[in-house]
C-alpha positions as CSV (number, residue, x, y, z in Angstrom):
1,X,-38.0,-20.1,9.4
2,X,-37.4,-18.8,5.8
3,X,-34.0,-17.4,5.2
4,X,-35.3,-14.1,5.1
5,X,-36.6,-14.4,8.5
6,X,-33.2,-15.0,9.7
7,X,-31.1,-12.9,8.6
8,X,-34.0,-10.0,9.7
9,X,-33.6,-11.5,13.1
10,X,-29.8,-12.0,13.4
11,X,-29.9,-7.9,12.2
12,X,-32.2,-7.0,15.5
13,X,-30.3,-9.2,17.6
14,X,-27.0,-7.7,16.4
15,X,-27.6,-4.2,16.0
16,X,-29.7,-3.1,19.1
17,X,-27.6,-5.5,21.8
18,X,-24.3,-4.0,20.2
19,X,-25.3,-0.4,21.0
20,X,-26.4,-0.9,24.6
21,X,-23.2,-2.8,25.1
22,X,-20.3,-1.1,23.1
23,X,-19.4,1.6,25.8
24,X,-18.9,-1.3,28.2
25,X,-17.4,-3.4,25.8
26,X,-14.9,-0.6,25.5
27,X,-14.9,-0.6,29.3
28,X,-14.1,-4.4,30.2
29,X,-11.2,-4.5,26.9
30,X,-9.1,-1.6,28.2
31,X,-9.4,-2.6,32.0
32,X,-8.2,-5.8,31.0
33,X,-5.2,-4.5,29.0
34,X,-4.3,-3.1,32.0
35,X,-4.8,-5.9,34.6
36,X,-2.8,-7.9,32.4
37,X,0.4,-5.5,32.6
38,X,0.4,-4.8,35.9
39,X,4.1,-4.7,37.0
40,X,4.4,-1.8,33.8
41,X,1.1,0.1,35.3
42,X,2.0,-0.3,39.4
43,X,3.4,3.4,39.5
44,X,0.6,4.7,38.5
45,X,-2.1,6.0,41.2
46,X,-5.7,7.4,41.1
47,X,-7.4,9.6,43.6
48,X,-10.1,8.3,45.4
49,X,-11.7,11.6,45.3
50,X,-12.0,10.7,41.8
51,X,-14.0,7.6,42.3
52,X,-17.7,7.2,43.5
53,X,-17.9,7.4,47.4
54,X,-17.7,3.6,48.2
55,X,-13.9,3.9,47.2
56,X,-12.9,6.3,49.4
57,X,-11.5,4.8,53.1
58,X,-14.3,4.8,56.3
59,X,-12.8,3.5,59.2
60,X,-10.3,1.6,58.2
61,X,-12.2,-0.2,55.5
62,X,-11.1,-1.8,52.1
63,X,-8.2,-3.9,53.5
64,X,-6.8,-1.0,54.9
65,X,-4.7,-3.1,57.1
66,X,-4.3,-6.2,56.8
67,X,-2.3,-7.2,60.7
68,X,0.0,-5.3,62.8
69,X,4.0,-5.6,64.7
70,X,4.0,-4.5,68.1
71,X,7.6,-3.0,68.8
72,X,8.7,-1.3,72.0
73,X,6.3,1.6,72.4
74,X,4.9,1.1,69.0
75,X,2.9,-0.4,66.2
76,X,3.4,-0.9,62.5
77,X,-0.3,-1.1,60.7
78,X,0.4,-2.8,56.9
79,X,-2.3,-3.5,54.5
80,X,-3.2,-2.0,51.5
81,X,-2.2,1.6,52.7
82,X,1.4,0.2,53.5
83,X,2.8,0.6,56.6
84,X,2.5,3.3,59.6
85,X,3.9,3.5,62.8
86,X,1.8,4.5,65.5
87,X,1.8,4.6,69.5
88,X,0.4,2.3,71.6
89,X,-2.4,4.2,72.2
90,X,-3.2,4.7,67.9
91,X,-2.9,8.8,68.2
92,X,-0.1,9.7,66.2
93,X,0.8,7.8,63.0
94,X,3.9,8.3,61.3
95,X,4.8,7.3,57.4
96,X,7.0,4.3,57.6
97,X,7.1,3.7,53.5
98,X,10.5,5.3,52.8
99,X,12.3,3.3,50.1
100,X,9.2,1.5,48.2
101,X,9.2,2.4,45.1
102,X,6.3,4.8,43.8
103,X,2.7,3.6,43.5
104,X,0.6,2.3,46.1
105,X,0.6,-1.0,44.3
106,X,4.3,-1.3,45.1
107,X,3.3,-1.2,48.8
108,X,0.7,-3.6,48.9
109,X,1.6,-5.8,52.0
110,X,0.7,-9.2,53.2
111,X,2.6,-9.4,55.7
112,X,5.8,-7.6,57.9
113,X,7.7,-9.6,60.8
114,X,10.7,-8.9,62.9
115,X,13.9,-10.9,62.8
116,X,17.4,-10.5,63.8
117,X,16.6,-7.3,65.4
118,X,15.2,-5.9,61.3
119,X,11.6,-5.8,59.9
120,X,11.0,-7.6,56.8
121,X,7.9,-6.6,54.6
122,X,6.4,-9.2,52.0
123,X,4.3,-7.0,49.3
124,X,2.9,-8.0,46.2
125,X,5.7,-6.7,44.3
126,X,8.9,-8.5,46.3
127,X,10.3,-8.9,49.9
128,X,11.7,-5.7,51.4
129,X,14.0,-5.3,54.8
130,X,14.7,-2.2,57.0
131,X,15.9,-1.3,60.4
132,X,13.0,-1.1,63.2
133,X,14.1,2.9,63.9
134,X,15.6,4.3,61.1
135,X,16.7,4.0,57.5
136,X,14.7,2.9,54.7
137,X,13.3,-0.7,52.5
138,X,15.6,-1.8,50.8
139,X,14.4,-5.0,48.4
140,X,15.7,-8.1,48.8
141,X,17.0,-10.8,45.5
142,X,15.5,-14.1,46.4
143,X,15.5,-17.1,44.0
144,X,12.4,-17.0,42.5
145,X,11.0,-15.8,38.9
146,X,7.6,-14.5,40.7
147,X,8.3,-12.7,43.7
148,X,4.7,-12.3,45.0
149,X,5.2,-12.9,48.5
150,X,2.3,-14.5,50.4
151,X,3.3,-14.7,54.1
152,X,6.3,-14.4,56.5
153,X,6.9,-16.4,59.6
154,X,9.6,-17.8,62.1
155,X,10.6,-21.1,62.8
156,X,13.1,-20.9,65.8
157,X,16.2,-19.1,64.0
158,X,14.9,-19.6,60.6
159,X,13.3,-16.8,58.2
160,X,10.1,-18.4,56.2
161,X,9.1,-16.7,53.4
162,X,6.0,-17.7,51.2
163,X,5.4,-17.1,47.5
164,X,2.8,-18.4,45.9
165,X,4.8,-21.4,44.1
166,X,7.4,-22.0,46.6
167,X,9.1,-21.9,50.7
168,X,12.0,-19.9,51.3
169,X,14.2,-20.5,54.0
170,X,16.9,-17.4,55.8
171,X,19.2,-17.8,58.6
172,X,20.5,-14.1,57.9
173,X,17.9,-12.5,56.0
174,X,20.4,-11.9,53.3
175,X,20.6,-15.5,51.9
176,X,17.5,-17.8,50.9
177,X,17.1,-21.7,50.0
178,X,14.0,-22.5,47.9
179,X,12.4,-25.1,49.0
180,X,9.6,-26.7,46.8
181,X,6.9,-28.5,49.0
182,X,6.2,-32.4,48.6
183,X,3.2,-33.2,46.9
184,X,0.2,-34.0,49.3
185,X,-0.6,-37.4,50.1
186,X,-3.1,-38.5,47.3
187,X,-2.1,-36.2,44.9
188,X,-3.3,-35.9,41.7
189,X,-2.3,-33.6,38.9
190,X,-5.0,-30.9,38.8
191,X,-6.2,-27.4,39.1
192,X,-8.9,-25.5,40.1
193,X,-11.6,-24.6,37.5
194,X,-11.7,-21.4,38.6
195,X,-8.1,-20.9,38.1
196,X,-7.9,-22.3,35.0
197,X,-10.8,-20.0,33.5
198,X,-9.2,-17.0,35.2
199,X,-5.6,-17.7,33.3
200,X,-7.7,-18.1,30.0
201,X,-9.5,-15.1,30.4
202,X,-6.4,-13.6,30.6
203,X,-4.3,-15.4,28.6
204,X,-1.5,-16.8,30.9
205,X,-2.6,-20.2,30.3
206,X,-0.4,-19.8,27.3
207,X,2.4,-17.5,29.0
208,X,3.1,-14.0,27.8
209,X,2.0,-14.7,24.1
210,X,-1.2,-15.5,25.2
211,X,-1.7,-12.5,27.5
212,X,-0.6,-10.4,24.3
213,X,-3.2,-12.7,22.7
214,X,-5.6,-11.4,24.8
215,X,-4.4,-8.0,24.6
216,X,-5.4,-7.8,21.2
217,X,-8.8,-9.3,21.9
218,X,-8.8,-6.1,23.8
219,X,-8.0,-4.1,20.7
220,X,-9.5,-6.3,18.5
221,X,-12.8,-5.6,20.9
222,X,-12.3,-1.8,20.6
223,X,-12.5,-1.7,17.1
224,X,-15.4,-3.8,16.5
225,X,-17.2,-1.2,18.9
226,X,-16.2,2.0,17.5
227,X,-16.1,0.6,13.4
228,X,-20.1,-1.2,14.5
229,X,-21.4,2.5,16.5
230,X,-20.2,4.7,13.2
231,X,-21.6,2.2,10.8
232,X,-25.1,2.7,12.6
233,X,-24.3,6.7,12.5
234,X,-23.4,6.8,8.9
235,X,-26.5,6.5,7.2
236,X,-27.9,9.8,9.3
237,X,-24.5,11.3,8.7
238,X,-24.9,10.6,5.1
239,X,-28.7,11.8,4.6
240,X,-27.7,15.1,6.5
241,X,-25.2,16.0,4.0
242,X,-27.6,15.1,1.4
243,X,-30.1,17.2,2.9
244,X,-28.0,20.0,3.5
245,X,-26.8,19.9,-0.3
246,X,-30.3,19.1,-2.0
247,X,-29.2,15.7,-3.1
248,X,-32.7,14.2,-4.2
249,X,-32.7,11.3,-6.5
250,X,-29.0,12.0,-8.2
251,X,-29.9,15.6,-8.8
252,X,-28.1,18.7,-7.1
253,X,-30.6,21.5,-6.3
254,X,-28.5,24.3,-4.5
255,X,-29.6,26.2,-1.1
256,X,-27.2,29.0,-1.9
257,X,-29.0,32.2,-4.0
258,X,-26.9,31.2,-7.2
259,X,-23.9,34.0,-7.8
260,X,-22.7,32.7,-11.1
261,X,-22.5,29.7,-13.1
262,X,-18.7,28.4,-12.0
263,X,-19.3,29.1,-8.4
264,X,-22.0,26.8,-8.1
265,X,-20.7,23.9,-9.8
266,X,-17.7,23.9,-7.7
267,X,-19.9,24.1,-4.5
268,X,-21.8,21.1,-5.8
269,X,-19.1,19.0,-7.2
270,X,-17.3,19.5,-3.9
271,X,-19.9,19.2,-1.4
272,X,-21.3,15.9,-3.5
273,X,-17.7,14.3,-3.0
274,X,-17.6,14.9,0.7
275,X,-20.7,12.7,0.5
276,X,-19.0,10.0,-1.8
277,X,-16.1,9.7,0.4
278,X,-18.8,9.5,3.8
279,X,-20.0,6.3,1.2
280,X,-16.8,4.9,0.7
281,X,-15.6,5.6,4.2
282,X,-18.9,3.6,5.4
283,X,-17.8,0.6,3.3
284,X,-14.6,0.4,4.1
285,X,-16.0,0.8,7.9
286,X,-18.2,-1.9,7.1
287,X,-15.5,-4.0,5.3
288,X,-13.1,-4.2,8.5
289,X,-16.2,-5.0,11.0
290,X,-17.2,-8.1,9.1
291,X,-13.4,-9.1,8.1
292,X,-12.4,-8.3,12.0
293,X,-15.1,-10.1,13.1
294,X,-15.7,-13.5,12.1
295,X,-11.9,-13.9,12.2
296,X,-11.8,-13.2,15.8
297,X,-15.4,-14.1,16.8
298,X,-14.4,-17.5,18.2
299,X,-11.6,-16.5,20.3
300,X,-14.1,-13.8,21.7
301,X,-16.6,-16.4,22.5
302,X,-14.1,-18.2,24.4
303,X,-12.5,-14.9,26.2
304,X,-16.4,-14.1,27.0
305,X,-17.4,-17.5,28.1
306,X,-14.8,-17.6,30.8
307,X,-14.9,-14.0,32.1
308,X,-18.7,-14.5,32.4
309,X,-17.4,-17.4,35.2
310,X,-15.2,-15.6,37.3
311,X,-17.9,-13.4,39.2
312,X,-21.2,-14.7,41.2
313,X,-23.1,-15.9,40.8
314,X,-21.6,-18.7,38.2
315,X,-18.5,-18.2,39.9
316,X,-20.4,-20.2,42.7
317,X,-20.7,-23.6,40.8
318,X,-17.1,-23.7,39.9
319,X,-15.4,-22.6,42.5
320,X,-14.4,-25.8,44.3
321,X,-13.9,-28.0,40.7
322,X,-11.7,-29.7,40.3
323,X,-10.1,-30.2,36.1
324,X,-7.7,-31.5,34.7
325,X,-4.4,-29.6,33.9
326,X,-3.8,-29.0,30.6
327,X,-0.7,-30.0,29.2
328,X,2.0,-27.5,27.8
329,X,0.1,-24.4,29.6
330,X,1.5,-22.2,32.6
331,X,-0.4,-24.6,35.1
332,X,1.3,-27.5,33.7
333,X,4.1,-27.4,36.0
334,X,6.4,-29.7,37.7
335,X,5.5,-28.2,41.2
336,X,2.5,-29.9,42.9
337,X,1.7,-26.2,44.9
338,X,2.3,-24.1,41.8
339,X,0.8,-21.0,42.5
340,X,-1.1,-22.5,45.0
341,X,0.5,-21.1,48.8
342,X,-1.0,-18.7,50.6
343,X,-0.2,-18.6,54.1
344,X,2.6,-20.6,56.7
345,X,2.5,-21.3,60.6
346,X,4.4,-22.9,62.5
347,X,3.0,-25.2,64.8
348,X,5.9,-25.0,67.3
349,X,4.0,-27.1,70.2
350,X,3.9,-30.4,67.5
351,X,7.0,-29.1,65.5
352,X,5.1,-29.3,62.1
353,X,3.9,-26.8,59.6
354,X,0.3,-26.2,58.6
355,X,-0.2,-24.3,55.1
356,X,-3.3,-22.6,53.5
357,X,-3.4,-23.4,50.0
358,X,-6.0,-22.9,47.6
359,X,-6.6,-26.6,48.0
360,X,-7.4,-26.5,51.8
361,X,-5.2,-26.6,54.9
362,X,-2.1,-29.2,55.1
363,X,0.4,-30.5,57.5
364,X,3.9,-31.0,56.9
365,X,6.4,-32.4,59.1
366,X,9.6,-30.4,60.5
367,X,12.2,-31.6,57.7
368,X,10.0,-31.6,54.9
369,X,10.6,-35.1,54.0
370,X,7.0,-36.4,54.0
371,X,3.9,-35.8,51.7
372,X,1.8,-33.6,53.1
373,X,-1.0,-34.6,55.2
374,X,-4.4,-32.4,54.5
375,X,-6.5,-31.6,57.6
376,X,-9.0,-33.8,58.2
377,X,-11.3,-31.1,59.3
378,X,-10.9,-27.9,58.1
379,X,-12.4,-24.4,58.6
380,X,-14.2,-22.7,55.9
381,X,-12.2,-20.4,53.6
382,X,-13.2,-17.8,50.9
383,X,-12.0,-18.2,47.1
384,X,-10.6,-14.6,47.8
385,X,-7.8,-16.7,49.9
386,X,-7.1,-16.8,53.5
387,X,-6.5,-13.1,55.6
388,X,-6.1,-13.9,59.0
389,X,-4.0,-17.0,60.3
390,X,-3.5,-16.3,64.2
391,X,-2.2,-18.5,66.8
392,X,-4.4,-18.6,70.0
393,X,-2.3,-20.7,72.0
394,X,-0.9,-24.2,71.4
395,X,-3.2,-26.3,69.0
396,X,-5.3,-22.9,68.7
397,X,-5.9,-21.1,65.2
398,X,-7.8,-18.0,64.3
399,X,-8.6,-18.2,60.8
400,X,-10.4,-15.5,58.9
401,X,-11.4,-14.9,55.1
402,X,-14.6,-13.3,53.4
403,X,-16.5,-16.6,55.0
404,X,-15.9,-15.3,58.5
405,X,-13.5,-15.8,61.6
406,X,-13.1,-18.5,63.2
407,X,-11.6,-20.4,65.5
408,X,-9.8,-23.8,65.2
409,X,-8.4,-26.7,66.8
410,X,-6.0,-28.3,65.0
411,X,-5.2,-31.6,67.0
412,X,-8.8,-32.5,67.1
413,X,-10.7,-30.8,64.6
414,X,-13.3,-28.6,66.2
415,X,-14.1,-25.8,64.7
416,X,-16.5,-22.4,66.2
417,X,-17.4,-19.4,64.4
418,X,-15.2,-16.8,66.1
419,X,-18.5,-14.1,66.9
420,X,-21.3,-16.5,67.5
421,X,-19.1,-19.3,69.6
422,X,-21.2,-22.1,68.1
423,X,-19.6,-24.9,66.1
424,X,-19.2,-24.8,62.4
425,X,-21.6,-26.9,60.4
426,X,-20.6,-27.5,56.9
427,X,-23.3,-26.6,54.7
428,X,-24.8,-28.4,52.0
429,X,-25.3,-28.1,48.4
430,X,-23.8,-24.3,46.4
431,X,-23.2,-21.6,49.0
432,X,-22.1,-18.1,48.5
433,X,-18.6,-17.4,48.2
434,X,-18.7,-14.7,50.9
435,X,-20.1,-14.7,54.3
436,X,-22.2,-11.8,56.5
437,X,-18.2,-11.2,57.9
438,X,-15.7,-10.4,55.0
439,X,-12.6,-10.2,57.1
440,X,-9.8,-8.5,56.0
441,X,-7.5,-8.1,58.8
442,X,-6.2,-8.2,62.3
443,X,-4.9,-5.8,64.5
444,X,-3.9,-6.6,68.4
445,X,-2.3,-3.5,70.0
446,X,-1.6,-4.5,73.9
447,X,-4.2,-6.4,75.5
448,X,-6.9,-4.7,72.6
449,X,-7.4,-6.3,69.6
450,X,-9.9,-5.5,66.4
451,X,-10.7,-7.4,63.0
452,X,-11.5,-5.4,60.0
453,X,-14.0,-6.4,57.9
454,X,-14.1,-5.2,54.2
455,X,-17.1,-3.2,54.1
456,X,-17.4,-1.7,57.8
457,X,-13.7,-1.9,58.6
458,X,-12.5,-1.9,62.2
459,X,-14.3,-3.7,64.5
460,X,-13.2,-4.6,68.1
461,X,-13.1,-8.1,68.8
462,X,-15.1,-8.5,71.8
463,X,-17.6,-5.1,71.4
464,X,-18.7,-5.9,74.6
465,X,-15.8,-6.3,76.7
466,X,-13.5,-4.0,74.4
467,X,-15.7,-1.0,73.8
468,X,-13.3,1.3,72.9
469,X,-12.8,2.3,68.9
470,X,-10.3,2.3,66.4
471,X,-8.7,5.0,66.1
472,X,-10.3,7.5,63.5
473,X,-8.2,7.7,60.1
474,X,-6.0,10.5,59.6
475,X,-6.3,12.3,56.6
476,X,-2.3,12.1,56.1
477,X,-3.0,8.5,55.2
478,X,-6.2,9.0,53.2
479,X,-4.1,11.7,51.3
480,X,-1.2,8.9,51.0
481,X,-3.7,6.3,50.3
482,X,-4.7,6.6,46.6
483,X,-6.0,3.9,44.4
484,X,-3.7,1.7,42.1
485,X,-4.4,2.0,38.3
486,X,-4.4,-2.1,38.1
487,X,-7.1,-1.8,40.6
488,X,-9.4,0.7,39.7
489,X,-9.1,-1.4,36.1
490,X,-10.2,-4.7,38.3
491,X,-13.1,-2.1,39.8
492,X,-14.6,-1.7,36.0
493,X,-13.9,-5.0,34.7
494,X,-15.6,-7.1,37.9
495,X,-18.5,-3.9,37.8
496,X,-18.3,-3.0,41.1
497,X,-17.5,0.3,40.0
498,X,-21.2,0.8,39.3
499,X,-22.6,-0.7,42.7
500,X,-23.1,2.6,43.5
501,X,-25.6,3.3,40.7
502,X,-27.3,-0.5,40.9
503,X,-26.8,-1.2,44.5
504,X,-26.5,-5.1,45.1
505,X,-27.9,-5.7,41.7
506,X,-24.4,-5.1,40.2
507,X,-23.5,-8.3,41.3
508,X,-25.3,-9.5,37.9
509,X,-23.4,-6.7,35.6
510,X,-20.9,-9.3,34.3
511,X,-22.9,-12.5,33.6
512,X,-25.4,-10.2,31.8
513,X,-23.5,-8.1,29.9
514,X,-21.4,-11.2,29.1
515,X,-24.4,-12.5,28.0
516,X,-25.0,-9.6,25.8
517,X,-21.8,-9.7,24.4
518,X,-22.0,-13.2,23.3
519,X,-25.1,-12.7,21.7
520,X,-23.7,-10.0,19.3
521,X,-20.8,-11.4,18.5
522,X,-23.0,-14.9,17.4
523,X,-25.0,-13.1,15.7
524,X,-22.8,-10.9,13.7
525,X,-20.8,-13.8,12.9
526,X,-24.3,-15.6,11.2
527,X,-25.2,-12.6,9.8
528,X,-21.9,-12.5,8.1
529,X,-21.7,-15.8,7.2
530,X,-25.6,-15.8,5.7
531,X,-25.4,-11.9,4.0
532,X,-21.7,-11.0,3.5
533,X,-19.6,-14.0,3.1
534,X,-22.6,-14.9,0.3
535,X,-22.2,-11.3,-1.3
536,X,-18.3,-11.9,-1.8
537,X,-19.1,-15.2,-3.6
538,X,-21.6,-13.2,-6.2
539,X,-18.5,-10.7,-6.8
540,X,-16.2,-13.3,-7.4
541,X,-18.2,-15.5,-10.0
């Protein structure tokens, strides 16, 4: 293909792509500045009423609640709304959230558990404690840099407290060991490759340069929109004013009935300059898109590349890889289970631990001492993390994610899906990374209990045997119940803001407008190189 032919190509390919995408290019770089800040942006809430009508709580849906505590005469629900304090029979629910700070991002809650006659709450944000009656949360120090606590649980006297990187241990609730877990048995030194594309994407790979790295990707993004949709406006803007003046071929005819000689030269002289600064303004314009552009146009190839990966449907054949960790990074990390813990139970019958981790379920021995052992047989869990870790009994686990409920034996391995009763059969090849039953949560209130799954929300257990409902959801909560600013930003970046618009179609928003995205910026960087950078060169010589 002649030269010509190419650059006439590269211009279609740039120019048309660039104006169907800009608006969302806008979209995805300011949502990301804000997912990557979100401690600074946690107080700030949205109204649901503001969103399209999928956001807005239906029977307890949206990971409402997460799980419950049964007091005397009570219940605490937690979850995303925080936590409220109900009867037995779920009629009258009372605001329990005095003393969390404001935003309902700062009461997001994993889980809350009772010891030493106190509640202590483990949110997103810290670990919180209170008095089972009265007072308020008050937030606890603990000894960790990230205080995103994962799970709570009791082992005989003992306070357990998850993060994601580490195992505290409380005899008082006031003090805390950190405890970091042996490696597994087997171990090698690597990381998930979804993880790995996710802290690229947004720059924690490299620690908080790289997520201000990424920030001005953002900005960087921003301006190559707005500076590329005014240099296709321009020339119309231009030929307007020309119009409007008479400018035909360097000559100024004037639409004005002429009033005297010196008015109409100072109409024309200034008119005619508002139309050379329009040119010189489009230059410039032009000027910082190329320059801004091929400078960056790598690093938002790679920034691209890897967002593209972290929805379906290529999220699918990456996310159980296995890579390498890359040295120097935020993954490279002494600790085998860096940001790897999710939940903690303990096994009391065998006097061992079993852990969820992003790298399957383990046991651990009592002290500690050993490597852990990883469960030969294990049930299925969603990349979204495990929700529900129950126990049903000695050697009996209910475990529930976005692949289901189900229940699991952990001395010999047998494992049945939780509605169906039949035994789990691993499937083969790619599967989807969610299941028909996204579960969210787990309630048991009495001799009732419900799961909650995303979409549909509460659900009682066994609908035959338990037909009674949830109960309906005030609007006190709903009221109380807004939506975070970090995730409403998560909402437009992922595009499931617009599944209301494309229905189950939006699913392909990212990849394709990923795609999109990488075609302009290829193209404009070629285009550059072929028209631009070779236009400087002429100058020069």
């Amino acid at each position: 293909m002649a030269r010509k032919n190419w650059i006439k190509t590269f211009k279609k390919l740039h120019k048309w792509p660039a104006i169907v995408i800009a608006f969302i290019a806008i979209l995805f770089a300011t949502s990301g500045i804000v997912m990557n800040h979100r401690q600074l942006f946690s107080g700030v809430d949205v109204s649901r009423n503001l969103l399209p009508k999928n956001y807005r709580y239906k029977n307890w849906n949206l990971a409402a609640v997460r799980g419950s505590v049964q007091l005397e005469g009570a219940n605490l629900l937690y979850g995303n709304i925080g936590v409220w304090k109900t009867d037995d029979d779920l009629q009258k629910f009372e605001d329990f959230n005095q003393g969390f700070p404001k935003g309902i991002d700062n009461r997001k809650i994993y889980s809350i558990i009772q010891f030493n006659e106190e509640l202590f709450a483990g949110t997103h944000l810290g670990l919180y404690k209170r008095s089972k009656t009265d007072g308020f949360w008050q937030k606890l120090e603990i000894p960790v840099d990230k205080e995103r606590i994962a799970d709570l649980e009791i082992k005989d006297n003992t306070l357990l407290v998850l993060t994601r990187h580490y195992l505290l241990e409380s005899t008082d609730g006031l003090n805390f060991k950190k405890i970091q877990l042996p490696e597994p048995v087997n171990y090698q030194r690597k990381t998930g490759l979804f993880n790995t594309f996710w802290e690229l994407h947004s720059g924690e790979l490299f620690g908080l340069a790289g997520k201000l790295f990424v920030d001005m990707l953002g900005l960087v993004t921003i301006l190559l929109s707005v500076t590329g949709l005014l240099h296709f406006f321009f020339p119309k803007w231009i030929k307007r004013r020309k119009k409007k003046i008479g400018v035909q071929s360097g000559k100024v005819d004037h639409p004005l009935p002429p009033r005297g000689s010196n008015r109409n030269l100072k109409i024309s002289e200034d008119e005619t300059g508002s139309v050379e600064k329009l040119v010189r303004f489009k230059k410039l314009n032009l000027n910082w898109h190329n320059v801004v552009g091929y400078v960056f146009a790598l690093f938002l190839l790679i920034n691209t590349f890897s967002g593209m990966h972290l929805r379906p449907p290529l999220l699918i054949p990456i996310a159980n890889k296995q890579v390498g960790i890359i040295p120097g990074t935020h993954l490279d990390s002494p600790n085998p289970w860096f940001d790897k813990l999710r939940r903690i139970h303990w096994d009391a019958a065998n006097r061992r631990y079993i852990f969820s981790t992003v790298d399957g379920f383990f046991f651990a021995d009592e002290n500690l001492s050993d490597k852990l052992i990883p469960a030969p047989v294990q049930p299925p869990v969603s990349v979204m993390g495990c929700n529900v870790m129950e126990s049903m009994g000695d050697n009996y686990l209910m475990v529930g994610s976005f692949s289901g409920m189900f229940v699991w034996n952990t001395k010999n391995g047998m494992i049945a899906d939780l509605f169906t009763g039949k035994p789990y059969q691993t499937p083969q090849g790619m599967v989807r990374p969610i299941g028909a039953n996204t579960v969210a949560g787990f309630v048991q209130s009495g001799n009732k209990s419900w799961w909650f799954d995303y979409s549909r929300g509460a659900i009682a257990l066994n609908a035959q045997n338990e037909p009674e409902t949830f109960a309906a959801m005030p609007d006190e909560v709903r009221k109380a119940s807004s939506m975070s600013l970090w995730n409403v930003a998560l909402e437009i970046h992922t595009g499931r803001i617009f599944e209301h618009l494309m229905g189950s179609f939006y699913i392909l928003f990212v990849p394709l407008a990923g795609i999109c995205l990488m075609l302009v910026i290829i193209s404009g960087f070629f285009l550059w190189w072929m028209v631009f950078r070779k236009r400087k060169e002429k100058r020069k010589k």
